[in-house]
Every structure is written in structure tokens, then in C-alpha cells.
C-alpha positions as CSV (number, residue, x, y, z in Angstrom):
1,X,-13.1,8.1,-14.7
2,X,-9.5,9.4,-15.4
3,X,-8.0,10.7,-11.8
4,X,-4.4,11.9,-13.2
5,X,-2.5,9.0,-15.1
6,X,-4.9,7.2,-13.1
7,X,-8.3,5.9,-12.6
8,X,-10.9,6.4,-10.1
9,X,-14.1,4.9,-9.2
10,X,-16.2,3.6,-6.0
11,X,-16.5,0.3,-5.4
12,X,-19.6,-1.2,-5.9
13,X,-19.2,-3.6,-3.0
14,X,-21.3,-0.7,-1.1
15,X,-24.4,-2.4,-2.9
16,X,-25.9,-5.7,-1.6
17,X,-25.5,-8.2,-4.9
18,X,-24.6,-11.6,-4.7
19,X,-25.6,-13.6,-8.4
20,X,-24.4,-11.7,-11.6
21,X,-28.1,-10.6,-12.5
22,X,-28.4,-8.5,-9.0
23,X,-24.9,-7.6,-9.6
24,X,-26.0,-6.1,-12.8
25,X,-28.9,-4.0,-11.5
26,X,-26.9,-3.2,-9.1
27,X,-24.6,-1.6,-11.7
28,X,-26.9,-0.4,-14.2
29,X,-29.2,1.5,-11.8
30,X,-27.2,2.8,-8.9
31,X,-23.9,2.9,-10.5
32,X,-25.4,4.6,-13.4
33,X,-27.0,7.4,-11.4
34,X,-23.9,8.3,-10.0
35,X,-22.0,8.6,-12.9
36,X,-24.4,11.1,-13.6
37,X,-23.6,13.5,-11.0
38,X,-20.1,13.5,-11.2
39,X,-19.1,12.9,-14.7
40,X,-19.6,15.3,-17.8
41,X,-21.4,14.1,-20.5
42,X,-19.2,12.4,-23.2
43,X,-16.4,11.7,-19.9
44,X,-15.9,7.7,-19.5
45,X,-17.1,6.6,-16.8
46,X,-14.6,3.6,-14.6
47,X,-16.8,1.2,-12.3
48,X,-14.8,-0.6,-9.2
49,X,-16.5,-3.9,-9.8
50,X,-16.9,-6.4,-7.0
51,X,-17.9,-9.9,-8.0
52,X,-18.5,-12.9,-5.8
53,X,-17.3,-16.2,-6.4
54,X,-21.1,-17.1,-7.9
55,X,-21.7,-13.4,-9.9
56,X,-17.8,-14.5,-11.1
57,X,-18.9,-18.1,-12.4
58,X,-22.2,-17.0,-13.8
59,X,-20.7,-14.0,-15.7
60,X,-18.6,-16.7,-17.2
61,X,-21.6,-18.9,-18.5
62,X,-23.3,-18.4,-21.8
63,X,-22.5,-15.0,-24.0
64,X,-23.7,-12.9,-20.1
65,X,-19.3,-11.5,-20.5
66,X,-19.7,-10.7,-24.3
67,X,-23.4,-9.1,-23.4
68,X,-21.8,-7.2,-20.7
69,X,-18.8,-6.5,-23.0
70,X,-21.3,-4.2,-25.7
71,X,-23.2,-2.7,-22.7
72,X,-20.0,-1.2,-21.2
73,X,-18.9,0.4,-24.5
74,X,-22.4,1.4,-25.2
75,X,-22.8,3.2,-22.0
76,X,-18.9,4.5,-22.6
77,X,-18.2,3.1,-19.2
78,X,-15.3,0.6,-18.3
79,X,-14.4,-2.0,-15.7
80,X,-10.7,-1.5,-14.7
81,X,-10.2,-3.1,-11.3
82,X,-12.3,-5.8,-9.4
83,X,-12.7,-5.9,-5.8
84,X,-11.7,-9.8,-5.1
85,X,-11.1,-9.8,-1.0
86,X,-15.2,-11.3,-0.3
87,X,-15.4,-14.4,-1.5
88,X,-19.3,-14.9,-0.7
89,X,-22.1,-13.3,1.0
90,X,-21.2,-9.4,2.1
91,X,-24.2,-7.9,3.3
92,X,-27.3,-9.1,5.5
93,X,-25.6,-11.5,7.2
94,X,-22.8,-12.5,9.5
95,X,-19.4,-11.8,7.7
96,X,-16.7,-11.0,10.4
97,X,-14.3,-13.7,9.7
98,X,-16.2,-15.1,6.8
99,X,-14.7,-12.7,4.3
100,X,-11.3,-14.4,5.0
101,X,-13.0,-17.5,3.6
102,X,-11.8,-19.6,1.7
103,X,-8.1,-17.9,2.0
104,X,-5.0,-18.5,0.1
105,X,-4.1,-21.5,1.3
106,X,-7.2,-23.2,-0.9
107,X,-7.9,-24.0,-4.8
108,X,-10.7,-22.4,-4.3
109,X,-9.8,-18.7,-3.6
110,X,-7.1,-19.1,-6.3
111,X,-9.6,-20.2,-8.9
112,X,-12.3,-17.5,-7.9
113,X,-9.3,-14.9,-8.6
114,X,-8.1,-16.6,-11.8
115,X,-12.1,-15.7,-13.1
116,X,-11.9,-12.5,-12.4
117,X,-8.7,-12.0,-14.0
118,X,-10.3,-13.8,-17.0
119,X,-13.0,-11.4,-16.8
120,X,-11.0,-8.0,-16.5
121,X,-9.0,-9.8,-19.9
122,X,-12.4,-10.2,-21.6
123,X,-13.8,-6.7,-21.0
124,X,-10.7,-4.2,-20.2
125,X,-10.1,-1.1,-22.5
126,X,-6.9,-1.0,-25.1
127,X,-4.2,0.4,-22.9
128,X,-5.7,0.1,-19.6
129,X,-4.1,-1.7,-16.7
130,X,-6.5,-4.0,-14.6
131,X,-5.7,-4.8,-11.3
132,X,-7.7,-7.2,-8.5
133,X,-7.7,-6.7,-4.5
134,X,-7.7,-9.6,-2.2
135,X,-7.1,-10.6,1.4
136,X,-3.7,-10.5,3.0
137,X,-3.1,-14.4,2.7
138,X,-5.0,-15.5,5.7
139,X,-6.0,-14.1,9.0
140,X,-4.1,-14.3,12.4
141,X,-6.7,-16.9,13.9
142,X,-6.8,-19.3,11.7
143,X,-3.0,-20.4,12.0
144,X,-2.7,-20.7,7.6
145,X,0.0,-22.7,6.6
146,X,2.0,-20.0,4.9
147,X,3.7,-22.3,2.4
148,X,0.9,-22.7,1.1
149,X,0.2,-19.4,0.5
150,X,3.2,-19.0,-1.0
151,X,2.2,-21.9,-3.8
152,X,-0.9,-20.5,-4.7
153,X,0.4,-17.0,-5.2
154,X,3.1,-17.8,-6.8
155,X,0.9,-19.7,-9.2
156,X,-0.9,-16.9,-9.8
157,X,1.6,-14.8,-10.4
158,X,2.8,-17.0,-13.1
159,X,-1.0,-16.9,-14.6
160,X,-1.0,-13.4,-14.7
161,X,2.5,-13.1,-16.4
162,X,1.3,-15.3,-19.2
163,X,-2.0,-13.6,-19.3
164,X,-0.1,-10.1,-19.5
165,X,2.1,-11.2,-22.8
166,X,-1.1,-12.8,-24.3
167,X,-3.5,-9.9,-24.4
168,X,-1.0,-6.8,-23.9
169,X,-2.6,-5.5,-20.4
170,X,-0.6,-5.2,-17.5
171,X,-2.2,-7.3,-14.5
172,X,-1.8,-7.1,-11.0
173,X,-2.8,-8.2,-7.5
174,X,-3.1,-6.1,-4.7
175,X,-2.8,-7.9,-1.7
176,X,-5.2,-6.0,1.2
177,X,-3.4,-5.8,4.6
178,X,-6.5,-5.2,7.3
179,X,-6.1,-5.7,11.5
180,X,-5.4,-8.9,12.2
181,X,-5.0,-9.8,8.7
182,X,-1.8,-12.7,8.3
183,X,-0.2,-9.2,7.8
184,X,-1.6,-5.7,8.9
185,X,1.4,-3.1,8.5
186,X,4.0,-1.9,7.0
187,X,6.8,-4.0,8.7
188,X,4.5,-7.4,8.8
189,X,4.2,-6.8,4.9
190,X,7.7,-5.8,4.0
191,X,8.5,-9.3,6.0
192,X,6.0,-11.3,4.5
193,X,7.0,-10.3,1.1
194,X,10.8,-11.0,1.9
195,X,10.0,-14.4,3.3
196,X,7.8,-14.7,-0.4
197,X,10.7,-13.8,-2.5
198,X,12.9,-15.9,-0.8
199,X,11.2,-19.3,-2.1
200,X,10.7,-17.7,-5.1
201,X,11.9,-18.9,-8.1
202,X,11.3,-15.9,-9.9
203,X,11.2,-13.2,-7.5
204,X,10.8,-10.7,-10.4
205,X,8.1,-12.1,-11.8
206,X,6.7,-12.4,-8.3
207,X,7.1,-8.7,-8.1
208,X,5.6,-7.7,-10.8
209,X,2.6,-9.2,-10.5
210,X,1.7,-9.4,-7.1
211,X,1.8,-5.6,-5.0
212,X,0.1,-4.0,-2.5
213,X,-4.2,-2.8,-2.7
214,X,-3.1,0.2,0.1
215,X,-6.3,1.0,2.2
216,X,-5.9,4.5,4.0
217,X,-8.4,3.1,6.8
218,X,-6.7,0.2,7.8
219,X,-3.5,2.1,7.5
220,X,-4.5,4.7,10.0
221,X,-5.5,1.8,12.1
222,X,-1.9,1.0,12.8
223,X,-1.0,4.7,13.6
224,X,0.9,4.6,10.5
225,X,2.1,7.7,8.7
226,X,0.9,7.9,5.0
227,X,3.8,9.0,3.2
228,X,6.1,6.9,5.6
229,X,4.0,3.6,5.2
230,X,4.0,4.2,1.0
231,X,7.4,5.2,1.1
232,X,9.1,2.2,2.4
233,X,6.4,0.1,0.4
234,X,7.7,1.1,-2.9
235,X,11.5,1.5,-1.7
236,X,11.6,-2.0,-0.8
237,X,10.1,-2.6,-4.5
238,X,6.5,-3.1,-3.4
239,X,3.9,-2.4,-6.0
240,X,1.3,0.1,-5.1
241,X,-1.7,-1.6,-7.1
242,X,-4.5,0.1,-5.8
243,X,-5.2,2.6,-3.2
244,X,-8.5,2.1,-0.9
245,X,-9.6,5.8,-0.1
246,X,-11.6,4.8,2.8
247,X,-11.8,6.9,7.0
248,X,-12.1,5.1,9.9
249,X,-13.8,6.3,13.3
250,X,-11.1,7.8,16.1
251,X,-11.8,8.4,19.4
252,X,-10.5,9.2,23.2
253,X,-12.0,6.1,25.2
254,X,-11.2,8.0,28.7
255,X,-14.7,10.1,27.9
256,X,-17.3,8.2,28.9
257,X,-19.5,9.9,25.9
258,X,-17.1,8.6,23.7
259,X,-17.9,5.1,24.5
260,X,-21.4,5.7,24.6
261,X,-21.0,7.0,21.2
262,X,-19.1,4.0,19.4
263,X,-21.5,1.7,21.2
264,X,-23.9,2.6,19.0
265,X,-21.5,1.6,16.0
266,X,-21.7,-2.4,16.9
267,X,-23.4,-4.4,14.8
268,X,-23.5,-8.3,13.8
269,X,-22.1,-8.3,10.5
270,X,-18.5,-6.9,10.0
271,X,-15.6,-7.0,12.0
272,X,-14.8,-3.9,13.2
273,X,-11.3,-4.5,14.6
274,X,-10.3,-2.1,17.4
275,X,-6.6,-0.6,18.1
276,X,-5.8,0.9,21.4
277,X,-3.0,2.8,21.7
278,X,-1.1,3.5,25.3
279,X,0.1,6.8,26.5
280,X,3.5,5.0,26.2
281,X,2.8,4.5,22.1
282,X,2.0,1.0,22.5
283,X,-1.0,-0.7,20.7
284,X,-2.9,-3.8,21.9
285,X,-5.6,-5.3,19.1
286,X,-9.1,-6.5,19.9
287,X,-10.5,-8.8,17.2
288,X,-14.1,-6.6,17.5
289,X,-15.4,-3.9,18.7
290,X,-17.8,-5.8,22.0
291,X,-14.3,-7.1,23.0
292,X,-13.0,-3.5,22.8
293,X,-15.5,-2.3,25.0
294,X,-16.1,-4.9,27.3
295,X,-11.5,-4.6,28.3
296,X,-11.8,-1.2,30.0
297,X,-8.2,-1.4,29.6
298,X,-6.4,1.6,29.5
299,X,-5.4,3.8,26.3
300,X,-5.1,7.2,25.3
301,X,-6.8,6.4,21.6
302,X,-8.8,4.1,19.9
303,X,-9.1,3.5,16.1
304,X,-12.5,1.8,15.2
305,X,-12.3,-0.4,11.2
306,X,-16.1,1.5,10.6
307,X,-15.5,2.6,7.1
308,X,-17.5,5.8,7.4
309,X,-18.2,8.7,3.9
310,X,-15.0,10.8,3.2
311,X,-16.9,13.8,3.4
312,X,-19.0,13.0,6.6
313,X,-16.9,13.6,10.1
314,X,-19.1,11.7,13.0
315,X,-20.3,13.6,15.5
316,X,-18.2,15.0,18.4
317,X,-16.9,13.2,20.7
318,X,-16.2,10.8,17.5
319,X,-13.6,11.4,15.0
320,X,-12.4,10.2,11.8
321,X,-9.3,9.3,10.2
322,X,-9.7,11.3,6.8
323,X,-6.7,13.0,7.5
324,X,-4.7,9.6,6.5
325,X,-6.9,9.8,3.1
326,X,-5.6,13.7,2.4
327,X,-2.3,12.5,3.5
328,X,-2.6,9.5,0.7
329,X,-4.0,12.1,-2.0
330,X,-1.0,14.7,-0.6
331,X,1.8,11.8,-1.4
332,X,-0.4,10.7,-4.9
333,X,0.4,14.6,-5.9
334,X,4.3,14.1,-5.7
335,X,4.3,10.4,-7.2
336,X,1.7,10.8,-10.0
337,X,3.0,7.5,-11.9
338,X,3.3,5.5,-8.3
339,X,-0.3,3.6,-8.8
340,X,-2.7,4.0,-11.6
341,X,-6.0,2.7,-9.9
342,X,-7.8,4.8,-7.3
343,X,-11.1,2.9,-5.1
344,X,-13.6,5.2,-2.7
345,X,-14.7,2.2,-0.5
346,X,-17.7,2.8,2.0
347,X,-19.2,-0.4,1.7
348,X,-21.1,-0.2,5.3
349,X,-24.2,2.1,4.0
350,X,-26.1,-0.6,5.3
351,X,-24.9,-0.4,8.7
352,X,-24.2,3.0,9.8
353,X,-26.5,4.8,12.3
354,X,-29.1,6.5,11.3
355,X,-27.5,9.8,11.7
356,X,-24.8,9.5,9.3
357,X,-27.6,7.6,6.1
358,X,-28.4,9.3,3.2
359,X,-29.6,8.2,0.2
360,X,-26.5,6.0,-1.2
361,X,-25.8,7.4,-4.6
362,X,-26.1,10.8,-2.7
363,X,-23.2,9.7,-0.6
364,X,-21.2,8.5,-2.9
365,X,-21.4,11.7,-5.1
366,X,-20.7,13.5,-2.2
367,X,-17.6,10.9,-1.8
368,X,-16.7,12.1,-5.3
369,X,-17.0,15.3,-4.9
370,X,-14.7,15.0,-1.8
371,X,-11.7,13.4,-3.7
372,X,-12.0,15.8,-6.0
373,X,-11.5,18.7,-3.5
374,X,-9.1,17.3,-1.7
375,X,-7.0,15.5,-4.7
């Protein structure tokens, strides 16, 4: 749907899909039901697509993209970004680290986001900018060589300036800093990005085709001022490609309640990084939240990655970090032509307690509704 010069939708990662047919149900049941409780009728409708690697190659096979192609216009719906950070499996199993894998120092993660470049090509609407999210590069732990990285995006950057002239839409990647990502902040991606341009040998081109997928969650992680953070993103020449609107859980780890209450918050499938941050402003990182709590080290605030619903606040002592999302919208107001492409990304229905589940098209039209208030 049309959010300003922009787009909005919700990314349909929230919905456990692996092969392109489940991916399609997925799509054409839930996806569909939202759109009709918070679009008019005759209003296109924008989906936030995620695809894994196997949805990706089987979309690809047969006439399955030209089939999907006529059901988008029939429905007068339209595909303009694809979420491209999970490579396989997302729900229902362990993921953690696994959603890192393969990362950009492999063939393989840069010809799973070739496809869904090809894809976007096939299927986007005359005029209409499409844009992919992936991982930043690597994470910490797994010591990627970043030349490599380097290669690969700039090989892809290349792609997608040839695939721009040839079909007249503007492409971009948004690379998705998240804690302990190969970068995570404003000042680790400002650096990575000057190291990039600096063995580029077009660091236009580089720029232009290769920006920033901004999540408000893992922003607020970092104890990172919204305005600021964007700010010296696009002064530096940093293109805003997306924006994740997406909360994290807050919370004062000196009340014992507090701990009881994020406790029930762990679970075996996601990472949910954990950022401490001293009564002197200094931050110390725990991988996950068991390692968190099993420290007891000192800290005056904590910052959970728990993507929780915009419009849901846990309950006291918990907190959220929607503020950082009203902050985002607040900064979109005064740079309407900054970024075109707008996500709402709660991907863990599946996993959050049973006091904050609902029915999941009745959150995400209350996610909707949210934005809409608060835009």
C-alpha cells in the first residue's frame, strides 16, 4: 500500500513457509485477509515477500513466476521488496546462527540474492522501485574473510546496475546491521562501508546499489538515537533502502521480577542478542539471552532482540522500545523522499508467550493500524 512517496507492507516472514507452494498459501490466505482489514476496496495492496533459497528456485521453474505474475495484478496487489537475510529454514527449528548461513563470503548467498532480484524484475509494477534486505556480511563469530565480502557485493552491485538500465526499475540492497552482526551500528557501518568504497572500483556504482535495510529494533539495541543514527547514515551518502518497523523488549535487570519476566521470553529458535548497558554508558553484548542471564553482571538496562507487536507494550516490569519506531516515523515526516520502502516485521508470532498471542492476521492489522496512528 502507498505510505507517502513510499510503500508499506508486513513481512510475510511472520508466516512459517519454506517451498514456494506453502509460500503461496501463505500469501494467498493470511496475507489476503489482512489486506482486508486495512486497505479500502479498489486500494493496491504491497506484500513484503520473504522467499527462501528453495521457494526462490522453485518460483523460478516452469511458468510458477508468470502464474504468480497474473495472480498479483488480478488481486491488484504487488510485490515491491523481498526479505533476503534467511537463507533456509525460519521457523520450527533451531535458527540462532543459522540465518547467517551461507553469508557473503559464499556463491551461494550471492546467487540466492541474484534470484530474487530476478524475481522482483519479473513481477514489479511500472515505476516502482524494488529493493531486497540481507545480512550484514557475516556475523562476529565466524571470523568471514571480509575481502571476500567485498567481491561478492561488489558483484552484485554490478548485476543490479545492469539489471536497473535493462528493465528501467531502480534496485537496491539493504544491508541489515543486527547485534553481533560483522557490523551492528552506526559507526561499525559507516566503517565498513568506507573500507568497501575504498577497494572499490566504482564506488558510485557501489553506492547506488548497495544501502542500508535500517531496523528500528536492532537500532534501539545499540542505544542509538533515531534521527542521529539515520542522520549520519545518509550524510555519509548511505542509502536508506528499507526501514524495519520492528520494538524490542527493555528492561531494568536490578528487579528481580524483571528477570523473572524475560526468562520466560527464552526459547530454542532465534537468537535473541542481549545488550547491557552500565551506569557509566557502557555496553557489554551477550550472544543470547541464557548467557545474559546466567552473567549477573551489573547494568542499569538491558535491551532484549524479541521483536514484539508495535501496538502491544509487555507487561510491567517489561518494556518495549517502540519509542525508537515513533522516533523513525517522526524523522520519515521531515525526509519524505529519504527511503521509499516501509517493512512491519514481527516475525516471532510463533514464539511469544502466551500472553502477548493473538490470532496473527489480528495482530498484524492491529500493527497496521499502529503505523498508521503514529505515521
Amino acid at each position: 500500500m502507498r505510505f507517502g512517496h513510499g510503500h508499506l507492507a508486513y513481512c510475510t516472514n511472520i508466516h512459517p513457509a519454506e517451498s514456494w507452494d506453502d509460500t503461496f498459501l501463505a500469501i494467498s490466505t493470511h496475507a489476503m485477509a489482512v489486506r482486508d482489514q486495512v486497505v479500502k476496496p479498489g486500494e493496491p495492496y504491497a506484500i513484503g515477500l520473504r522467499l527462501s533459497a528453495r521457494a526462490a528456485r522453485e518460483l523460478l521453474e516452469g511458468d510458477r513466476l508468470e502464474h504468480f505474475k497474473n495472480w498479483l495484478l488480478t488481486e491488484n496487489t504487488y510485490v515491491f521488496t523481498i526479505n533476503g537475510f534467511p537463507y533456509g529454514d525460519f521457523h520450527g527449528t533451531r535458527v540462532k546462527e543459522n540465518v547467517f548461513k551461507p553469508d557473503w563470503t559464499t556463491a551461494e548467498r550471492l546467487d540466492y540474492t541474484q534470484q530474487l532480484f530476478m524475481i522482483l524484475a519479473a513481477i514489479l509494477p511500472k515505476g516502482v522501485e524494488g529493493s531486497v534486505s540481507t545480512l550484514p556480511g557475516s556475523h562476529k563469530t565466524f571470523g568471514a574473510d571480509e575481502p571476500a565480502i567485498f567481491s561478492n557485493l561488489e558483484t552484485l552491485a554490478v548485476f543490479l546496475d545492469e539489471l536497473s538500465f535493462e528493465t528501467g526499475h531502480d534496485f537496491h540492497l539493504g544491508l541489515e546491521p543486527e547485534p553481533l552482526g560483522h557490523f551492528e551500528n552506526t559507526a561499525e557501518t559507516l566503517a565498513f562501508f568506507e573500507r568497501m568504497k575504498a577497494v572499490s572500483p566504482d564506488p558510485a556504482r557501489l553506492l547506488r546499489r548497495l544501502g542500508i535495510n535500517y531496523d528500528a529494533c536492532h537500532f534501539a539495541l545499540q542505544y542509538e538515537d533515531a534521527r542521529t543514527s539515520l542522520g549520519a547514515l545518509v550524510e555519509a551518502g548511505l542509502r536508506i533502502s528499507k526501514i524495519h518497523l520492528s520494538s524490542a523488549i527493555s528492561l531494568d535487570p536490578r528487579e528481580d521480577e524483571a528477570l523473572q519476566a524475560i526468562s520466560r521470553f527464552e526459547e530454542p529458535v532465534y537468537f535473541h542478542q542481549v545488550i547491557a548497558r552500565s551506569a557509566d554508558g557502557s555496553l557489554k553484548r551477550f550472544i543470547d539471552l541464557p548467557d545474559a542471564l546466567a552473567a549477573h553482571e551489573p547494568a542499569v538496562e538491558w535491551r532484549v532482540h524479541f521483536h514484539i507487536p508495535l501496538d502491544a507494550e509487555p507487561v510491567a516490569p517489561l518494556h518495549s522500545t517502540r519509542q525508537q519506531v515513533i522516533d523513525v516515523l517522526a524523522w520519515r515526516r521531515d525526509h519524505p523522499e529519504a527511503c521509499m520502502h516501509y517493512e512491519i516485521e514481527t516475525y516471532t508470532w510463533g514464539v511469544l508467550p502466551e500472553t502477548m498471542q493473538r490470532p496473527v492476521v489480528e495482530q498484524i492489522a492491529a500493527e497496521y493500524r499502529w503505523v498508521e496512528d503514529h505515521a
